[in-house]
C-alpha positions as a printed Julia matrix, in Angstrom:
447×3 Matrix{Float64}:
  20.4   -35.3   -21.16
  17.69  -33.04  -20.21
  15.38  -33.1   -23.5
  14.17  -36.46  -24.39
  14.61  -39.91  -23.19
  11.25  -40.09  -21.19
  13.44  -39.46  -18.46
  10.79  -38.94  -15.38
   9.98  -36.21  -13.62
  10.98  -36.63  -10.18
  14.0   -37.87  -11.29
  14.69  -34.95  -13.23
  13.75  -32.95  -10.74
  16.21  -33.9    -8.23
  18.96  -33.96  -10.67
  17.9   -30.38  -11.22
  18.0   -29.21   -7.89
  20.96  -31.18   -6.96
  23.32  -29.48   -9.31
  23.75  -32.8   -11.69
  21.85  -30.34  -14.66
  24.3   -27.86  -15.85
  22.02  -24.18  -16.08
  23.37  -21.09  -18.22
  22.13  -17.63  -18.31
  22.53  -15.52  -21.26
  22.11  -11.6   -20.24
  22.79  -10.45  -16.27
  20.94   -7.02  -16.5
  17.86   -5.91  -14.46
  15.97   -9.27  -14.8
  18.95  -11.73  -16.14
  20.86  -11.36  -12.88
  18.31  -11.79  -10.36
  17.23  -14.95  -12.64
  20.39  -16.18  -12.58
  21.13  -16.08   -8.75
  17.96  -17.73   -7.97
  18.45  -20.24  -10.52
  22.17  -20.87   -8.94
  20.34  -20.53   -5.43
  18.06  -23.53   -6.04
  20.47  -25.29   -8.44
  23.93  -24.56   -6.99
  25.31  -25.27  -10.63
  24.66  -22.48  -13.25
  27.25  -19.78  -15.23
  25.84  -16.55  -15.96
  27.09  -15.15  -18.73
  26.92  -11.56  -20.52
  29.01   -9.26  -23.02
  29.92   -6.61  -20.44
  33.12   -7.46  -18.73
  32.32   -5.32  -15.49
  29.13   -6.77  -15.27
  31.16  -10.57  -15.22
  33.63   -9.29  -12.42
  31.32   -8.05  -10.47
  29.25  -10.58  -10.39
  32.48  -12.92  -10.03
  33.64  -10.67   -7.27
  30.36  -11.65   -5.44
  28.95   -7.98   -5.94
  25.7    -7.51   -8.08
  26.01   -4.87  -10.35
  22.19   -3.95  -10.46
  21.15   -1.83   -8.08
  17.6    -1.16   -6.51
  16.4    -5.07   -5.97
  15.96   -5.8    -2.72
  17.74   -9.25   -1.94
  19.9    -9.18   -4.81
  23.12   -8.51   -3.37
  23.16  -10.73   -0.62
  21.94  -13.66   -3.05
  24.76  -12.64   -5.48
  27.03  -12.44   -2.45
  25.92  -16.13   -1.51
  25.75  -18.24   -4.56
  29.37  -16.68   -6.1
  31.04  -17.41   -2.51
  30.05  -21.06   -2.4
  30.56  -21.42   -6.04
  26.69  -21.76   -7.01
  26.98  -19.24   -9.26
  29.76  -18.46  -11.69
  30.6   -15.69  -14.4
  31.79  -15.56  -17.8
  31.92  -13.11  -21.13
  32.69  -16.51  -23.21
  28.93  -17.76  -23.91
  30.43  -20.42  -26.44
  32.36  -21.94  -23.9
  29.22  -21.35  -21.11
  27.19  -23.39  -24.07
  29.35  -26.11  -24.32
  28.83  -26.8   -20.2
  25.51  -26.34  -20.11
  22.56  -28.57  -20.28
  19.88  -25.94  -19.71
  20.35  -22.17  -21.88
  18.08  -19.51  -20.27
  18.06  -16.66  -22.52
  17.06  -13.41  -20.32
  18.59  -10.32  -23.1
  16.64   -7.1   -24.09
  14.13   -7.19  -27.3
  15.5    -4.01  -28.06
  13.16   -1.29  -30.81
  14.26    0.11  -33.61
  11.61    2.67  -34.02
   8.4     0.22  -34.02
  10.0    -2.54  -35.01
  11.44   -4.9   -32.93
  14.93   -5.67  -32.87
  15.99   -9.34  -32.29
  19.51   -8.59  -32.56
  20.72   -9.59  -28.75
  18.32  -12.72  -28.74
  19.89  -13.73  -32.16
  23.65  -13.06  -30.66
  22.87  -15.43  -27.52
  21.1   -18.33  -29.58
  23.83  -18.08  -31.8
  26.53  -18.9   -29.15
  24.18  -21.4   -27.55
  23.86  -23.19  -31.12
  27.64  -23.49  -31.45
  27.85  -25.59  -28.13
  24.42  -27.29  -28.43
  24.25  -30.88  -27.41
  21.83  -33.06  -28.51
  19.31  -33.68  -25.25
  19.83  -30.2   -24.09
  17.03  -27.55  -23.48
  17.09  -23.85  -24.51
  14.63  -21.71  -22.86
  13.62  -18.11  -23.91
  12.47  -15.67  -21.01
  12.59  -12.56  -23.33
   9.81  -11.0   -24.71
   9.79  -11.69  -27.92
   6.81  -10.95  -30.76
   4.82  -14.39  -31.48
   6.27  -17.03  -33.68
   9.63  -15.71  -32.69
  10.54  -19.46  -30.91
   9.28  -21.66  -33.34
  10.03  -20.18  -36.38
  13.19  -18.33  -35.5
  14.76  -19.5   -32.69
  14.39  -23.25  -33.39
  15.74  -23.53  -36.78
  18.26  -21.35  -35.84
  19.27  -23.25  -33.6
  19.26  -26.16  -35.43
  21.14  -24.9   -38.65
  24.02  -23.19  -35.35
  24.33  -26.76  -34.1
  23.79  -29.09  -36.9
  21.4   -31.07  -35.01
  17.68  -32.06  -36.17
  14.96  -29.97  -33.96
  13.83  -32.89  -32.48
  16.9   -33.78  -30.97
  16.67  -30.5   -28.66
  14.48  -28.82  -26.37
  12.85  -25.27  -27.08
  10.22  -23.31  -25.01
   9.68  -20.23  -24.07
   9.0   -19.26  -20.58
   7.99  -15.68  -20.15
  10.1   -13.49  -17.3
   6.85  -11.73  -15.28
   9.03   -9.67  -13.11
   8.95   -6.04  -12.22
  11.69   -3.7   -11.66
  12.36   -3.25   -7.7
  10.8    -6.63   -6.51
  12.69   -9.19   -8.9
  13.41  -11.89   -6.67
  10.17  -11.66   -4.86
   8.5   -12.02   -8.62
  10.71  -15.01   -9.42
  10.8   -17.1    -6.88
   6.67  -17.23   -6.63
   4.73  -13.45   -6.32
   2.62  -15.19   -9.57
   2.53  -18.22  -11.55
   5.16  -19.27  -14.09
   3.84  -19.59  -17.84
   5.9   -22.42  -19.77
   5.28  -23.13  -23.52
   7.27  -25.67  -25.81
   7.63  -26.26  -29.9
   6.89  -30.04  -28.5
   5.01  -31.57  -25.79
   8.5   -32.76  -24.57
   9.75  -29.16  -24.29
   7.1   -27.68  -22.33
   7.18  -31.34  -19.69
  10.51  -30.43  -19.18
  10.48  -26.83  -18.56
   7.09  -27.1   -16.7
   9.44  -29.77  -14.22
  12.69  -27.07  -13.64
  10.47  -24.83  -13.13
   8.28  -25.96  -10.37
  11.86  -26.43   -8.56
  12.37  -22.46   -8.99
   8.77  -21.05   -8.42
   6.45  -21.55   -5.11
   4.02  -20.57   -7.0
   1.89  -22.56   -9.74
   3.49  -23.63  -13.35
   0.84  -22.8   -15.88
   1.37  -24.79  -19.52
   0.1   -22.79  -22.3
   0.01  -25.36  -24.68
   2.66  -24.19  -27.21
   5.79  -21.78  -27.54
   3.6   -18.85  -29.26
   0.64  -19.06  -26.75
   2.97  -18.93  -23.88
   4.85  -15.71  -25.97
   1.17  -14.44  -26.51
   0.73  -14.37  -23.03
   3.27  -11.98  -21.99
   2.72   -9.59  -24.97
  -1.21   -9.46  -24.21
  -0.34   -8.73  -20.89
   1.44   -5.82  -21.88
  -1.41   -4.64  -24.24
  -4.15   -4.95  -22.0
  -2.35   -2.71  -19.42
  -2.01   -0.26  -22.76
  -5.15   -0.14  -23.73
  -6.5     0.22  -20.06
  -4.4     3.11  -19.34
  -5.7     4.73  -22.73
  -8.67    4.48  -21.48
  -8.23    6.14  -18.34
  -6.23    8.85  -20.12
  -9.12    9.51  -22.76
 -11.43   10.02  -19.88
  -8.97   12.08  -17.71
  -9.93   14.34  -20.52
 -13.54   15.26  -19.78
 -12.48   16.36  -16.34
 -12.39   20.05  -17.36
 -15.53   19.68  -20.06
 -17.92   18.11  -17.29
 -16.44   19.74  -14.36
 -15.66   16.21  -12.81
 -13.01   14.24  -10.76
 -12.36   11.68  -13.0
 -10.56    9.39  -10.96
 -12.96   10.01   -8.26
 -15.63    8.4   -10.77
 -12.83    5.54  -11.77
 -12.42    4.83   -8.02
 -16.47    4.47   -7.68
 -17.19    2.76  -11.1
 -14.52    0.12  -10.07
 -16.72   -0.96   -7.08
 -18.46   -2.93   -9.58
 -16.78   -6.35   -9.74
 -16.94   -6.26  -13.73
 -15.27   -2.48  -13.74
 -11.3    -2.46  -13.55
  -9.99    0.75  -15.24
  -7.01    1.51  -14.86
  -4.92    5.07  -13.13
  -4.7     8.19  -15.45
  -1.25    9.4   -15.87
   1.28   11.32  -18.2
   2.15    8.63  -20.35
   3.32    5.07  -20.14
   6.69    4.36  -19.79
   9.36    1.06  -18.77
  10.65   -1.4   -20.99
   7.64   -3.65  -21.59
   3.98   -1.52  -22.1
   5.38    0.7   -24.45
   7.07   -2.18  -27.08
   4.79   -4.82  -26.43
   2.06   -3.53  -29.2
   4.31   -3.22  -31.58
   5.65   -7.06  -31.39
   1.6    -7.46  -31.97
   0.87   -5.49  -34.99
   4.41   -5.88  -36.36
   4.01   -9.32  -36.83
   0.57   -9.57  -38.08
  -0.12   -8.23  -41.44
  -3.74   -6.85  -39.99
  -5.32   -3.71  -39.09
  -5.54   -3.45  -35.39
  -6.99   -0.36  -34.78
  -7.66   -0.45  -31.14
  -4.11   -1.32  -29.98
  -2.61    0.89  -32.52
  -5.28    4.02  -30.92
  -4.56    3.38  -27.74
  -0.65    3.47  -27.93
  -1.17    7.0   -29.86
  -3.46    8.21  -26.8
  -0.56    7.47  -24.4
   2.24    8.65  -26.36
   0.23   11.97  -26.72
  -0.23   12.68  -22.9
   3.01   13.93  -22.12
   1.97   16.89  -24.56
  -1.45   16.89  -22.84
   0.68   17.94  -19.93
   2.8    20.71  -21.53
  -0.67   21.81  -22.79
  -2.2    22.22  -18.82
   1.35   24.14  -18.01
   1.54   26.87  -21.18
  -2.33   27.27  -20.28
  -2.02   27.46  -15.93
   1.28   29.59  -17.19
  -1.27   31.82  -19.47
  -3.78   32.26  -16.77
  -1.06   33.97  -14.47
  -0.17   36.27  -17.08
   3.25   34.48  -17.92
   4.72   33.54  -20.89
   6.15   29.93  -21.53
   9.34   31.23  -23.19
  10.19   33.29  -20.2
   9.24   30.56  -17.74
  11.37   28.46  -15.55
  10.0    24.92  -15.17
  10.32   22.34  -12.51
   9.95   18.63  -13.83
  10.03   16.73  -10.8
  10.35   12.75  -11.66
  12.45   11.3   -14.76
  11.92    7.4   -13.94
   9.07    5.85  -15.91
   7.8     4.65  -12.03
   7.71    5.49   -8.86
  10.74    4.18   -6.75
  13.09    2.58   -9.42
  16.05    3.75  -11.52
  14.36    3.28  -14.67
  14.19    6.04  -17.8
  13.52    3.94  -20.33
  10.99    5.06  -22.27
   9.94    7.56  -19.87
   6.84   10.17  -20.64
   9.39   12.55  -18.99
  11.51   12.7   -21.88
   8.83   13.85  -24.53
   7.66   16.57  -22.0
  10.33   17.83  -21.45
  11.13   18.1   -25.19
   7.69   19.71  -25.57
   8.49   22.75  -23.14
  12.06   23.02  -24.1
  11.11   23.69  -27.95
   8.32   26.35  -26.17
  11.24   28.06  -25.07
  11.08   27.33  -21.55
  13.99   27.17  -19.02
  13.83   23.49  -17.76
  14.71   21.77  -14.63
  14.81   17.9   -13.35
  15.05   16.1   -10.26
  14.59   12.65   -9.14
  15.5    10.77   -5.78
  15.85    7.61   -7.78
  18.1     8.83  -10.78
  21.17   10.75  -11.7
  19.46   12.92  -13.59
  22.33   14.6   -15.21
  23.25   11.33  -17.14
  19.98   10.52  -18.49
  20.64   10.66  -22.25
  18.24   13.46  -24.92
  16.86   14.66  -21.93
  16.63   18.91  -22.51
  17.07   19.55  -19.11
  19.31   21.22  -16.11
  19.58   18.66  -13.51
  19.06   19.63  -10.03
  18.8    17.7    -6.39
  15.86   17.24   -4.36
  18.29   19.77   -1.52
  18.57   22.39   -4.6
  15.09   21.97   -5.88
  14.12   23.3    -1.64
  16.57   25.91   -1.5
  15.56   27.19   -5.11
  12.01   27.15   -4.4
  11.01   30.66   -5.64
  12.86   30.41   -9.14
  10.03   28.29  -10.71
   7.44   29.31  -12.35
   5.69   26.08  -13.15
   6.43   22.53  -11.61
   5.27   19.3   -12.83
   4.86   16.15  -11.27
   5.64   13.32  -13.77
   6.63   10.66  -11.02
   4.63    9.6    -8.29
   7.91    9.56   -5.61
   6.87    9.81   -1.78
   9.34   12.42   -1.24
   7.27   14.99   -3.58
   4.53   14.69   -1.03
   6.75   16.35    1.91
   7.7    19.53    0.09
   6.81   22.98    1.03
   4.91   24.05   -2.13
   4.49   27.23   -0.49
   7.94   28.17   -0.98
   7.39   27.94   -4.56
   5.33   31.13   -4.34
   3.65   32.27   -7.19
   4.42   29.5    -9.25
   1.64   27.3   -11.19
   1.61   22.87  -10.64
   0.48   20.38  -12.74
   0.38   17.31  -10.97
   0.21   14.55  -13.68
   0.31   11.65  -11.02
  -2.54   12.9    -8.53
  -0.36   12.72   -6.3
  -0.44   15.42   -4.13
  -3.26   16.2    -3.22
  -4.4    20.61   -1.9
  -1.47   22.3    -2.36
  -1.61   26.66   -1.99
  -1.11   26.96   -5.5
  -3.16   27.31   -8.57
  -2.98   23.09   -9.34
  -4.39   21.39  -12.48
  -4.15   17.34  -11.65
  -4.54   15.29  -14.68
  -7.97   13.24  -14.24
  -9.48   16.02  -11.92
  -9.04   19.05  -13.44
  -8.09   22.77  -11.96
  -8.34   22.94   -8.09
């Protein structure tokens, strides 16, 4: 028994972290697997489980299907060989084992709603094999209220059991794409939040075993689920910001970001990076799990999510008019869209300013091109683009007519943008900096 009991905390501690406290994971993608192997790292007792049976045998195999985390696969190698760390596709059967439920699945959108539908499947399974003591902990972002008024009585109508003979918090996952483990194990402190004071004792006690870093209690389940969706929003509404002012670069004749960098010498001044767009699975969804659940006007977070999902056709806009200015027509232009991932260095699309963009210039009528060190470009789903590789995009220099920088990769900086002759660049990262050619850089303006 984990929940309840008044068992105390040392004692539950070193149960924990000597493998006496069964652990399951519900979801082994981008941020469920590395959870999971650090969890069977510090454990040495915990079942992983997911619906994808390739995902299972790798992972059973002692291979980690996600690619681009730095530690991953020789932590996955580790914990499967010496049994830490096990695999399954039967999360019924992983309930019934466990002690501990860490659910770690995508909070997927159906247009601007969200869509609970994985979360739902996993605390469903967990409900059928729910013992009475047992804790379930939710690490997915989920909009506010979801835990207590969703999860728990779900729960407790799966299992048959009365709510207060179970544990339920939610725990927010603050990782980042490319430095998971590094995030987990300590890079910032670890937010817990129960539907009882026993809930959030408990899961404040695991995990201080995990983290190196400090355990922060919220106070409840929806001010710990607050937490990770106002993150989210004030990194939205920052970037709006910076985008709205990116703006007046051309009006006033400025370098915006050269007045950001300078303003934010000020200690009460913190605005953010102009860009094309925000992309990734968290900024974009997070203000919706805000005003979706509220029944409120909220006009600030609703503006600023319109400002950044109209910059990628701020940045069509600079290429038909740097296009224009050079006498050439958008429907008879080749483009270059160099960058499809939402971030620099990661294999990441999802919701991508890339895609809109190149949406934007396809419906102008222009011929467009993609390339990406991080990503196979040429199975990126609804984008309207040819794929090409960085070793194409050199040796075809002198078909472009445009290029756009969407994705502030290193490997952009070392080109020869020369060889692209007469064509025009919009550099929508600043990334860059002089190149020969007639440039517009979102937040500075024409050089």
């Amino acid at each position: 028994m984990v929940y309840g009991g008044d068992r105390p905390g040392a004692t539950l501690q070193s149960a924990f972290a000597g493998g006496e406290i069964p652990v399951a994971v519900y979801g082994l993608g981008k941020m469920g697997l590395p959870l999971a192997a650090v969890f069977a790292d510090v454990t040495g007792n915990v079942t992983g489980v997911d619906v994808d049976d390739a995902v299972v045998d790798a992972v059973a195999a002692g291979e980690s299907p996600v690619e681009g985390e730095p530690g991953l696969g020789e932590l996955v190698a580790e914990t499967s060989a010496d049994g830490s760390l096990s695999a399954t596709t039967r999360s019924e059967r992983a309930a019934a084992s466990a002690q501990v439920h860490v659910v770690i699945v995508p909070t997927l959108m159906e247009e601007t709603e969200p869509d609970l539908s994985m979360l739902l499947a996993a605390v469903d399974a967990i409900g059928e094999g729910l013992d009475e003591g047992d804790l379930v902990i939710i690490e997915s972002t989920v909009p506010p209220t979801t835990t207590r008024d969703i999860v728990t009585p779900r729960l407790a109508e799966r299992s048959g059991l009365d709510p207060d003979e179970f544990g339920v918090a939610f725990c927010p996952e603050r990782t980042a794409s490319g430095r998971a483990i590094q995030d987990i194990r300590g890079a910032y402190p670890k937010v817990v939040g129960g539907v009882d004071a026993e809930s959030e004792r408990v899961a404040g006690l695991l995990y201080d075993e995990l983290t190196s870093n400090d355990v922060i209690h919220a106070g409840d389940a929806t001010t710990a689920e607050c937490v990770k969706v106002f993150e989210g929003i004030y990194r939205d509404v920052n970037i709006a910001l910076a985008n709205e002012l990116a703006r007046v670069a051309e009006p006033l004749s400025v370098d915006v970001t050269r007045a950001i960098e300078v303003a934010n010498t000020q200690p009460f001044c913190e605005i953010h990076d102009p860009g094309p767009g925000v992309g990734g699975h968290c900024i974009p969804l997070y203000p919706h799990f805000l005003t979706d659940t509220v029944d409120l006007d909220l006009p600030l977070v609703e503006t600023s999510r319109a400002v950044n999902d109209e910059m990628p056709r701020f940045v069509s806009d600079a290429v038909v008019d740097l296009l224009d200015e050079q006498g050439v027509a958008v429907d008879d232009a080749a483009v270059l869209v160099l960058g499809v991932a939402y971030r620099a260095g990661v294999d990441e699309t999802r919701k991508s300013p890339t895609r809109p963009l190149v949406s934007e210039l396809d419906a102008l009528g222009a011929d467009v091109w993609a390339a990406d060190p991080a990503v196979d470009v040429a199975s990126v789903p609804d984008l309207a683009a040819s794929a090409c590789s960085m070793d194409e995009v050199a040796a075809t220099a002198d078909r472009y007519d445009a290029v756009v920088v969407m994705t502030e990769h290193d490997t952009y900086r070392a080109l020869d943008f020369a060889a692209f002759e007469e064509a025009v660049v919009v550099d929508a990262r600043n990334t860059l900096g002089d190149t020969p050619l007639p440039t517009y850089t979102v937040g500075a303006g024409r050089q």
